[in-house]
VOKEMAR-126158 format. One record per residue (C-alpha): x, y, z; residue number from 1. Coordinates in nm, 2 decimals. Example, Ala and Ser with C-alpha at 12.3 -4.5 7.8 and 13.67 -1.06 7.14 Angstrom:
2
r east->1.23, north->-0.45, up->0.78, romar->1
r east->1.37, north->-0.11, up->0.71, romar->2
This chain:
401
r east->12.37, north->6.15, up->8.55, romar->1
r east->12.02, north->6.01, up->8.55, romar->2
r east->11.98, north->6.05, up->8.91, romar->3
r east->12.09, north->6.39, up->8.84, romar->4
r east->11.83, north->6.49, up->8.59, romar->5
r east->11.54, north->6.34, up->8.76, romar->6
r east->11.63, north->6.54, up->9.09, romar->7
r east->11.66, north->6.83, up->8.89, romar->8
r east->11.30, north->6.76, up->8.72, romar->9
r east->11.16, north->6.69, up->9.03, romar->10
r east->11.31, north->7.09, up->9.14, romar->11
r east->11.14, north->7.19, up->8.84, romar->12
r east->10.84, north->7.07, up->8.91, romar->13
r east->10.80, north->7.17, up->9.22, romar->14
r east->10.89, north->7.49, up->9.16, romar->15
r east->10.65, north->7.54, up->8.94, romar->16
r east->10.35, north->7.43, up->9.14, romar->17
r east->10.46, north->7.64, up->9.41, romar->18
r east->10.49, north->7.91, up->9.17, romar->19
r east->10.10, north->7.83, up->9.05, romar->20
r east->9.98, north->7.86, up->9.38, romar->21
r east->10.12, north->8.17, up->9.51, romar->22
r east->9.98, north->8.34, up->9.17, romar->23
r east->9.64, north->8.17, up->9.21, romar->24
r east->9.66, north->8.30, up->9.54, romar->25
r east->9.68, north->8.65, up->9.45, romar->26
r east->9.47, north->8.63, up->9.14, romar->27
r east->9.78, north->8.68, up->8.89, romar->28
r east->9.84, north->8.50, up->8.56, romar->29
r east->10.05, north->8.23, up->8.62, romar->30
r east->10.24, north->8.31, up->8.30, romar->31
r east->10.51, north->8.53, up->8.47, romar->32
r east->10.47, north->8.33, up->8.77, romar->33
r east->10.63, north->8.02, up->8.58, romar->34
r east->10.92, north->8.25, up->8.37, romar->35
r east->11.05, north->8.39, up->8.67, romar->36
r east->11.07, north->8.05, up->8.87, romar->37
r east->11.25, north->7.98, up->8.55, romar->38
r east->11.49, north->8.26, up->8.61, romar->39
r east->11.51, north->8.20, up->9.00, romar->40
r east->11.64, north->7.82, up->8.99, romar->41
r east->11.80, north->7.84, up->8.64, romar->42
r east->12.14, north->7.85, up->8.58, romar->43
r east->12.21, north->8.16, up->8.45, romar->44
r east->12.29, north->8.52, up->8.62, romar->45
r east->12.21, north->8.57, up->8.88, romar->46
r east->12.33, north->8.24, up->8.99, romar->47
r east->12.38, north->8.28, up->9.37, romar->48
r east->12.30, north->8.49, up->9.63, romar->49
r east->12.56, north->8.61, up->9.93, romar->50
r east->12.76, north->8.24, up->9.80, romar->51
r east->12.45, north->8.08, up->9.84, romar->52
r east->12.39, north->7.88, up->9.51, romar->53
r east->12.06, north->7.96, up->9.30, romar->54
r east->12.15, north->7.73, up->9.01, romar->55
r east->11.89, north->7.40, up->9.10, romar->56
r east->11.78, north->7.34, up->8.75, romar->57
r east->12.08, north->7.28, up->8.47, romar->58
r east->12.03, north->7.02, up->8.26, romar->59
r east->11.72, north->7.09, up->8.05, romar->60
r east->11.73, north->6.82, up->7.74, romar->61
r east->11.42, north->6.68, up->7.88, romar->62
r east->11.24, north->7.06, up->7.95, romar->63
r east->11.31, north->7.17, up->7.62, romar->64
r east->11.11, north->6.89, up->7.49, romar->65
r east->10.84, north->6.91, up->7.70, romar->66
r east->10.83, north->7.28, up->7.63, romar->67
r east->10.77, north->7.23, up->7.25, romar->68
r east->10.47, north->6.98, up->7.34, romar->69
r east->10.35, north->7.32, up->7.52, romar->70
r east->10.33, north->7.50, up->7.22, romar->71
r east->10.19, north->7.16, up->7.03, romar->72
r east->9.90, north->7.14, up->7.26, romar->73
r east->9.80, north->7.51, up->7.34, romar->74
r east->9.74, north->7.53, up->6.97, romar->75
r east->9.58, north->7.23, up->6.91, romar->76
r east->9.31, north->7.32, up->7.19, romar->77
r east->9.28, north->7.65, up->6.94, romar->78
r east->9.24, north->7.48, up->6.66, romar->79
r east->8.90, north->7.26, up->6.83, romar->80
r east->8.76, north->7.60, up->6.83, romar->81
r east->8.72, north->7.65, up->6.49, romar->82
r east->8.67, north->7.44, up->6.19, romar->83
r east->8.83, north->7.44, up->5.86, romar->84
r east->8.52, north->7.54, up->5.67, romar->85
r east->8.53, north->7.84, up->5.92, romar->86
r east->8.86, north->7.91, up->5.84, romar->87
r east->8.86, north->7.95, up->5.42, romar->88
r east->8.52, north->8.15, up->5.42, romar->89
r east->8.71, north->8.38, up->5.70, romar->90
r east->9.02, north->8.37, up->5.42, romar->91
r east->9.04, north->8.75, up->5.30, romar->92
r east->8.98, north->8.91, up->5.63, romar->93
r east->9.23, north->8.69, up->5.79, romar->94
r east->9.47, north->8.79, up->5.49, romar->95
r east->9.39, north->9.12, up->5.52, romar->96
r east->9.39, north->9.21, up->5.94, romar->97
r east->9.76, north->8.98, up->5.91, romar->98
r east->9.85, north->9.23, up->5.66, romar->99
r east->9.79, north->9.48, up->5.87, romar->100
r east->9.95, north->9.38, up->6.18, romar->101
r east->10.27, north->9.30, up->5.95, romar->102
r east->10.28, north->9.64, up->5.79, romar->103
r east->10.24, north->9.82, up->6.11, romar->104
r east->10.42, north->9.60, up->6.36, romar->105
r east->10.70, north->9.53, up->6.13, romar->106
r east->10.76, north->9.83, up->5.97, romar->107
r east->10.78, north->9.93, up->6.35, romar->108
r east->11.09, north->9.70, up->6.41, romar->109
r east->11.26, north->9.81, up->6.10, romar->110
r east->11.24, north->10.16, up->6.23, romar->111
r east->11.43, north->10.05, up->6.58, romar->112
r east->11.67, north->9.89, up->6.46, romar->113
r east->11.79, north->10.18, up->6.22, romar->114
r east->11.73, north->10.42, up->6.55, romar->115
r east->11.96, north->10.18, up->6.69, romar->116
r east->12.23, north->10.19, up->6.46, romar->117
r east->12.20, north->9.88, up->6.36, romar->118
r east->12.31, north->9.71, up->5.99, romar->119
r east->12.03, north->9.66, up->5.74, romar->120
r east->12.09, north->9.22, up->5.80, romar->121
r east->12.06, north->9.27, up->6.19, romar->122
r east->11.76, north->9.55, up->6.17, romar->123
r east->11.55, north->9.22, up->5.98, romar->124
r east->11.62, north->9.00, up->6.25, romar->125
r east->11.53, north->9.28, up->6.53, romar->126
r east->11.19, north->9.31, up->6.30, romar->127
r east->11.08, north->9.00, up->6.31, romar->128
r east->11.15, north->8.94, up->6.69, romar->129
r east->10.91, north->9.22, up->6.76, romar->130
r east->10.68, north->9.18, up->6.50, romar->131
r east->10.52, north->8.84, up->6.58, romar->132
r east->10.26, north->8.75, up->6.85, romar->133
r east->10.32, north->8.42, up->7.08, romar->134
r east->10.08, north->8.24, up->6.99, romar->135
r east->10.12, north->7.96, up->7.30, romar->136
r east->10.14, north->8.28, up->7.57, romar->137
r east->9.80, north->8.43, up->7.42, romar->138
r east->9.65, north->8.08, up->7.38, romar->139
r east->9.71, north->7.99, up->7.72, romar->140
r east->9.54, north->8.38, up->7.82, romar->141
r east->9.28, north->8.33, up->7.60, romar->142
r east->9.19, north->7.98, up->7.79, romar->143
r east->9.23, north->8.14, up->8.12, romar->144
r east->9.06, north->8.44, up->8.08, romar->145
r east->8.72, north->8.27, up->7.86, romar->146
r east->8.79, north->8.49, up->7.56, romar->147
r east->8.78, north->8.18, up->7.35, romar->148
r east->8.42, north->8.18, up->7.35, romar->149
r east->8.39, north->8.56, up->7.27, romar->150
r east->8.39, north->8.77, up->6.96, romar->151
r east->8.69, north->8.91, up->6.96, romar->152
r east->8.84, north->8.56, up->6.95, romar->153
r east->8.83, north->8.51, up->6.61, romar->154
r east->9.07, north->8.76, up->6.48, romar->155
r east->9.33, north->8.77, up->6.71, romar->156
r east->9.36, north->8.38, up->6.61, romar->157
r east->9.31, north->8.48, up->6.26, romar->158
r east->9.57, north->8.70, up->6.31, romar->159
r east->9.79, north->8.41, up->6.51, romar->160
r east->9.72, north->8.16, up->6.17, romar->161
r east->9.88, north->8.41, up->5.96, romar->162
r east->10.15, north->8.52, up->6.17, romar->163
r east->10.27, north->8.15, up->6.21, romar->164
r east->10.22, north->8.07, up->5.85, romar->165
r east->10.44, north->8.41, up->5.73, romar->166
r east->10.73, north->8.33, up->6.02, romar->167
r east->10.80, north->8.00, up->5.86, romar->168
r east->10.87, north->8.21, up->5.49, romar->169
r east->11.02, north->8.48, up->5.65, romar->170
r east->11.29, north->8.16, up->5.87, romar->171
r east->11.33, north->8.01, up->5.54, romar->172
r east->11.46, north->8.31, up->5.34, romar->173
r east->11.63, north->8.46, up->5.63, romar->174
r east->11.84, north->8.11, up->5.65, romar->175
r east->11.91, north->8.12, up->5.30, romar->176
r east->12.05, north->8.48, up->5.32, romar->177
r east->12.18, north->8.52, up->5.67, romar->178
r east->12.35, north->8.13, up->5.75, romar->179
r east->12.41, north->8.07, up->5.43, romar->180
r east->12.18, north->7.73, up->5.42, romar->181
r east->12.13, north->7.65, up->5.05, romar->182
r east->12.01, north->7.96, up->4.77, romar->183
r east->11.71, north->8.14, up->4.74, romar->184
r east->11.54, north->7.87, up->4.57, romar->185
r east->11.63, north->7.59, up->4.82, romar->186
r east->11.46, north->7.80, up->5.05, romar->187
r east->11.16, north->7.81, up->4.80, romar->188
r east->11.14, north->7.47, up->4.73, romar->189
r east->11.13, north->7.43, up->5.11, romar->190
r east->10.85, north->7.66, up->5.15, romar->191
r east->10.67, north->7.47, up->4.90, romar->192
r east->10.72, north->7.16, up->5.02, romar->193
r east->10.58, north->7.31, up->5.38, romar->194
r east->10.25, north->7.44, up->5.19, romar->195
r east->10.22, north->7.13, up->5.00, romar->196
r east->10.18, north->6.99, up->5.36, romar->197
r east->9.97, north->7.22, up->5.51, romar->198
r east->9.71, north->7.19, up->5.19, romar->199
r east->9.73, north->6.76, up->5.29, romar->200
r east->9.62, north->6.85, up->5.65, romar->201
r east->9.33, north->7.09, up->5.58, romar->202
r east->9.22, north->6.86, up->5.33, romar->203
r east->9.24, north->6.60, up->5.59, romar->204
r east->9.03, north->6.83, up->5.83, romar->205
r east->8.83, north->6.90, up->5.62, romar->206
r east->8.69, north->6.62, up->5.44, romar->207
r east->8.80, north->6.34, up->5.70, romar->208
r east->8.60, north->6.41, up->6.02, romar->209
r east->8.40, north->6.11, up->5.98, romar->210
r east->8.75, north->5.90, up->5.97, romar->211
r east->8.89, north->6.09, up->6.28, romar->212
r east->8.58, north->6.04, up->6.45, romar->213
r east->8.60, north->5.65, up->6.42, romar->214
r east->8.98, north->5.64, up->6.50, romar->215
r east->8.94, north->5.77, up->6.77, romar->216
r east->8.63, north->5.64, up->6.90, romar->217
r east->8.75, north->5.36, up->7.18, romar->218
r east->8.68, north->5.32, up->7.55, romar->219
r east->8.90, north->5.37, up->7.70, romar->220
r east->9.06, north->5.72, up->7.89, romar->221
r east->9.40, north->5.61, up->7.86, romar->222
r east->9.39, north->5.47, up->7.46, romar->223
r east->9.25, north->5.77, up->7.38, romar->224
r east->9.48, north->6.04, up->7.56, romar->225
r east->9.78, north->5.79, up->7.44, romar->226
r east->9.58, north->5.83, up->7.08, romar->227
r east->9.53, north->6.23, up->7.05, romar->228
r east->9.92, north->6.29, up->7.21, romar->229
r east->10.10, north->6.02, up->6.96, romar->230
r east->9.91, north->6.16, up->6.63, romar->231
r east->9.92, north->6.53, up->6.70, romar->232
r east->10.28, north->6.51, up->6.82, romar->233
r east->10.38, north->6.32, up->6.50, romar->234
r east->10.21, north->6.57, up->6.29, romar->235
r east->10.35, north->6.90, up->6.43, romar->236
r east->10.72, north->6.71, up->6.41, romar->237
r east->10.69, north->6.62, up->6.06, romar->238
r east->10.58, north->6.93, up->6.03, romar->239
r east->10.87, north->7.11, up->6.19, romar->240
r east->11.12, north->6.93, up->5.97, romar->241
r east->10.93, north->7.01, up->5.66, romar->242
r east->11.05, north->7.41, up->5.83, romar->243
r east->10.68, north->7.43, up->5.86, romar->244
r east->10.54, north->7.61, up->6.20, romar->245
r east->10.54, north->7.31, up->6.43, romar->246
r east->10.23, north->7.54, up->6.64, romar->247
r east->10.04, north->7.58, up->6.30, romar->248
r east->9.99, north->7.18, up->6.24, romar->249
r east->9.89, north->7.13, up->6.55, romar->250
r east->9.64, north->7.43, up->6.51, romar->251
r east->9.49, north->7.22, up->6.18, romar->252
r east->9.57, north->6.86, up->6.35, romar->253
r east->9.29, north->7.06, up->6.63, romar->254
r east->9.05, north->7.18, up->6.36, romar->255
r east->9.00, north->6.79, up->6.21, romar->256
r east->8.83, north->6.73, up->6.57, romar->257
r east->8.64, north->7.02, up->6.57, romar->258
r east->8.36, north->6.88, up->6.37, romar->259
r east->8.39, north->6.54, up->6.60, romar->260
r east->8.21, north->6.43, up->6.87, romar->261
r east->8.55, north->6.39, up->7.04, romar->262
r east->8.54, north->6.72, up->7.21, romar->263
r east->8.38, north->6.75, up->7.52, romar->264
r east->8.59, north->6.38, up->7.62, romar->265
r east->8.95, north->6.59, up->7.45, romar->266
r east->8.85, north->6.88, up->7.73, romar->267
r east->8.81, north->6.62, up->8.00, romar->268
r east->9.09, north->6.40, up->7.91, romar->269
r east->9.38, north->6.61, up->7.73, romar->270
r east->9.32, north->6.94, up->7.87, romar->271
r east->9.58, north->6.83, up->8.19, romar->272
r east->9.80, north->6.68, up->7.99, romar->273
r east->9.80, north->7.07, up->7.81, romar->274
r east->9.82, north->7.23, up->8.10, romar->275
r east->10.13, north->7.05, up->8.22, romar->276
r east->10.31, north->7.08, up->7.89, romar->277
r east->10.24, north->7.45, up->7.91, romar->278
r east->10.35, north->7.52, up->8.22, romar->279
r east->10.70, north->7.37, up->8.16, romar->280
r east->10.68, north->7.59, up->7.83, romar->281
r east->10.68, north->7.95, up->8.03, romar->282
r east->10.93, north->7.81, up->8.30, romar->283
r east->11.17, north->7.67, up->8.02, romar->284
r east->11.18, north->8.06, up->7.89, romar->285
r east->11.29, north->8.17, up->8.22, romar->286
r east->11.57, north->7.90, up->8.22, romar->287
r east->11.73, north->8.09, up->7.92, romar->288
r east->11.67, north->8.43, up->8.09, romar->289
r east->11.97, north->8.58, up->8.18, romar->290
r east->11.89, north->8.91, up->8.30, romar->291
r east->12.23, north->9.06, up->8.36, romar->292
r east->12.32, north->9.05, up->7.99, romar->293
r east->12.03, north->9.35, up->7.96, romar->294
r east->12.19, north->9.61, up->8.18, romar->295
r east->12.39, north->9.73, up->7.84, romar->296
r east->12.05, north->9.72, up->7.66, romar->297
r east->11.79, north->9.93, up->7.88, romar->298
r east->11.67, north->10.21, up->7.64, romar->299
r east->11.68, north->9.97, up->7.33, romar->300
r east->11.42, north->9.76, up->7.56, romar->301
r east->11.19, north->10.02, up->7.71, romar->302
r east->11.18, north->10.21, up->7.37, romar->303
r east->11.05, north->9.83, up->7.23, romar->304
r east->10.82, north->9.77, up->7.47, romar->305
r east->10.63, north->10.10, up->7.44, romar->306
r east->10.67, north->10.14, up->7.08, romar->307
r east->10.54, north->9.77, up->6.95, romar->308
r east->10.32, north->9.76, up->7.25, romar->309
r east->10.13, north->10.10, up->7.11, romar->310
r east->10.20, north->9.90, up->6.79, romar->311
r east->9.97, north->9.61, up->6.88, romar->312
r east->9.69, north->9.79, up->7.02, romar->313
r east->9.68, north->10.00, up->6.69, romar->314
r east->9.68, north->9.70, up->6.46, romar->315
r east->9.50, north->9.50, up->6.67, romar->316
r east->9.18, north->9.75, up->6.71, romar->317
r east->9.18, north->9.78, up->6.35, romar->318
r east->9.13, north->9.44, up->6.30, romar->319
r east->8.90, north->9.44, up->6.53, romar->320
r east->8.70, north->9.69, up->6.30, romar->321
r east->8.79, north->9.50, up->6.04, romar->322
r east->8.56, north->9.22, up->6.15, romar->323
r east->8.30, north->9.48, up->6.26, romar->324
r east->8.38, north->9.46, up->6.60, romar->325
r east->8.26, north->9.78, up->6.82, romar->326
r east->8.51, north->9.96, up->6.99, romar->327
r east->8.56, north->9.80, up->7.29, romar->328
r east->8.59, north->9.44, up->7.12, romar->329
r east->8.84, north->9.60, up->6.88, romar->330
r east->9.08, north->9.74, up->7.17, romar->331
r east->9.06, north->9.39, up->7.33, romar->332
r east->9.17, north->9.23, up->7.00, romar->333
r east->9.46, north->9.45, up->7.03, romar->334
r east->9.53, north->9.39, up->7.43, romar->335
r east->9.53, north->9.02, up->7.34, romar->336
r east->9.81, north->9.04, up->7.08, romar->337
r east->10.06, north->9.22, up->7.31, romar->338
r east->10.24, north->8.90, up->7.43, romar->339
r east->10.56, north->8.78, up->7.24, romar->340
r east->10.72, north->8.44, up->7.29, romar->341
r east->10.84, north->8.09, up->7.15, romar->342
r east->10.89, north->8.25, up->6.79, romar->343
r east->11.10, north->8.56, up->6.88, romar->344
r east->11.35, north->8.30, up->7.05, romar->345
r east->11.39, north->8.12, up->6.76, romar->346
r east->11.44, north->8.39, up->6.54, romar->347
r east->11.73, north->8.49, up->6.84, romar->348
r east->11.85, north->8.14, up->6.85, romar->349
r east->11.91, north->8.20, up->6.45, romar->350
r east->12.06, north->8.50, up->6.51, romar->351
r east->12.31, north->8.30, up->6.75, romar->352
r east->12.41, north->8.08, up->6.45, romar->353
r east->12.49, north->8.37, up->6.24, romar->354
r east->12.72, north->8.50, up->6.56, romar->355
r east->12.90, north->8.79, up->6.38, romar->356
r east->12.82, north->9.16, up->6.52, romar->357
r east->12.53, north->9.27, up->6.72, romar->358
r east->12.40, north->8.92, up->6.62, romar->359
r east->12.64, north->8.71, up->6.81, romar->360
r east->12.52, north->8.84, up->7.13, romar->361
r east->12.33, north->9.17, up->7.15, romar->362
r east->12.01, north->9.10, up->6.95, romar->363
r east->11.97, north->8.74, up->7.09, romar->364
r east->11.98, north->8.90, up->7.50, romar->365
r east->11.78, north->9.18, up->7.33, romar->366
r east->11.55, north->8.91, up->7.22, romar->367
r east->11.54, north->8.72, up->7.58, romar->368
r east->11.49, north->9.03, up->7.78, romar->369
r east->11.22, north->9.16, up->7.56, romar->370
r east->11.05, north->8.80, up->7.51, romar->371
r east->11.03, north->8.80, up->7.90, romar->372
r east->10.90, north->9.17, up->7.97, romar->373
r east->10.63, north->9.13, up->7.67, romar->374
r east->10.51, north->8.79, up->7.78, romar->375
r east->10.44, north->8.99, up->8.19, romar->376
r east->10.32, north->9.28, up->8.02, romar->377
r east->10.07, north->9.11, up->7.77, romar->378
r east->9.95, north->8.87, up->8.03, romar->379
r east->9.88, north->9.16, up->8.25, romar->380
r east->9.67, north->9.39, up->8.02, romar->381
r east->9.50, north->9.06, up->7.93, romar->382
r east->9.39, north->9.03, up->8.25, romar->383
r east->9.30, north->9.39, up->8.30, romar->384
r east->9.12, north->9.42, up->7.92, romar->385
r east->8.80, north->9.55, up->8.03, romar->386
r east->8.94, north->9.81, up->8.27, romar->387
r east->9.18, north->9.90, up->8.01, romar->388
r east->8.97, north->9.89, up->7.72, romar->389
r east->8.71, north->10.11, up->7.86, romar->390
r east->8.98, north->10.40, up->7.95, romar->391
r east->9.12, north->10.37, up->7.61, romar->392
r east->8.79, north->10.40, up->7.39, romar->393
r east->8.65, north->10.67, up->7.66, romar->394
r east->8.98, north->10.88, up->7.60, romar->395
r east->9.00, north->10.84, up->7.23, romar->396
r east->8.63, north->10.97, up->7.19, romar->397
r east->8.68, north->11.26, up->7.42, romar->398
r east->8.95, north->11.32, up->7.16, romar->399
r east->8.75, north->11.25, up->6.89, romar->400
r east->8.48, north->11.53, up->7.00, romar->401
């Protein structure tokens, strides 16, 4: 067995630096590059071609941890960006450009799912896999494309802070009603618990930076790395039992060093570390890709894709306004919101649990298939945004006059 797994890590691998190079080579995101190694060498349909096995990668205990440390440390890396005093002066527009993109985006999955036919229970969890933004696919965009350092930065991870925040209520209540996991109020008491929590870490980041900046100040490379990985993963895994966004701890676990002088040796020393975890992250979404489960769910798909894609952009630009942003900057906002990810696929894996009607099998695929195209898409128009952006604002004022 272990001789098994570590051959079938060492496929992984592999695969995925191969993967890397060809889309460095042809100046593509390696994003999709990683899913669809995923789907190549994972083992689900297509599993062979003319009798020739494809399946090279089946067990994946030890991927599907590595992929959560992915999410851990793409928003960590966010959260050195800003700091926590940044953060509650920025509170009402963050509240209000997350309202926003939950009214519109939202409001646009309730509307597909009664298109669709489906029941009131299965429309909410078809919402809320199309409503909310992957915040480790856009983080990882945002790193490779520079946007980090530009304006339009600081909503779409305002937007990204709320979003995480709101999918841990809306998992909560959703658990109480749909699985049947306690009442109401045990799901109340949870989400209280998960903010009580929260409030302890950004008090910590905010008032300790003098603290982290001591235990953390050693010599050595290695005590250091060993230092930033134990703490932050500890953090975001408390968190994640607390049923508090494992990706949102880490974003506030980030924001305690941002006020360090820890960051320029964090970029040198825990960047790869991030990089790896990542790219295990976007090929462990292509493992549970199976693309022939979508043949029965084309239209619902394509109709999704346009419609929350248009969605985005909409919600997105008007944040973008929001923060005073000119047009251009706004329609990027919007382009960098596109991709969905890591929270959709929990919301399907729920849906698994619940396993009676279109939940036991047709919104979970729905969710896969759709997690997969979004993720291409949104990495794509990321890496077109200027080109795109242009187009869009010169149309929209040749409308306009």
């Amino acid at each position: 067995m272990a001789d098994t797994l570590l051959l079938e890590i060492g496929i992984a691998l592999t695969g995925i630096a191969i993967a890397g190079a060809i889309a460095n080579r042809i100046y593509l995101s390696v994003i999709p590059a990683y899913i669809i190694t995923g789907i190549l060498i994972g083992p689900n349909e297509p599993s062979s071609i003319a009798g020739l096995s494809l399946t090279l990668v089946d067990h994946r205990e030890f991927i599907d941890v590595v992929a959560e440390l992915g999410i851990v440390f793409l928003l960590f890396f966010l959260g050195l960006e800003f700091s926590v005093s940044q953060l509650l002066s920025d509170r009402r527009r963050i509240a209000t450009i997350g309202s926003v993109d939950f009214l519109t985006n939202f409001s646009l999955g309730i509307g597909l799912g009664i298109a669709f036919g489906y029941s009131l229970l299965e429309t909410f969890f078809l919402a809320g896999i199309v409503y909310i933004s992957s915040s480790a696919v856009i983080s990882k965009s945002l790193i490779e494309s520079g946007w980090v350092a530009n304006p339009e930065s600081g909503p779409i991870l305002g937007t990204l802070v709320f979003e995480d925040i709101l999918i841990a209520i809306y998992l909560a209540v959703l658990s109480a009603i749909a699985v049947g996991e306690g009442t109401l109020i045990d799901a109340a008491l949870t989400i209280g618990v998960a903010f009580v929590f929260l409030g302890g870490l950004t008090l910590v980041a905010w008032y300790g930076s003098g603290i982290v900046e001591r235990i953390f100040s050693v010599d050595s490379d290695e005590l250091f790395l060993l230092r930033i990985l134990g703490v932050t993963t500890l953090i975001a895994g408390f968190a994640l039992s607390l049923g508090l966004s494992e990706a949102v701890a880490a974003f506030f676990v980030g924001t305690a060093f941002s006020e360090t002088d820890h960051l320029e040796r964090i970029e040198a020393v825990v960047a790869p570390a991030r990089d790896f975890f990542a790219a295990v992250f976007f090929f462990a979404i292509g493992l549970t890709t199976e693309i022939t489960l979508l043949t029965d769910l084309v239209w619902l798909l394509l109709v999704a894709v346009l419609v929350t894609t248009v969605g985005k952009l909409v919600s997105g630009s008007l944040s973008g306004r929001i923060y005073r942003l000119d047009r251009l900057r706004s329609m990027r906002v919007g382009v960098g919101l596109v991709p969905r990810g890591e929270f959709s696929l929990v919301i399907a894996a729920l849906a698994t649990s619940v396993g009676t009607g279109a939940l036991g099998g047709e919104i979970p695929a729905f969710a896969v298939g759709y997690v997969l195209i979004m993720s291409i898409v949104g990495t794509i128009l990321i890496q077109n945004a200027d080109r795109i952006s242009q187009e869009v604002v010169a149309y929209s004022r040749m409308v306009s006059d």
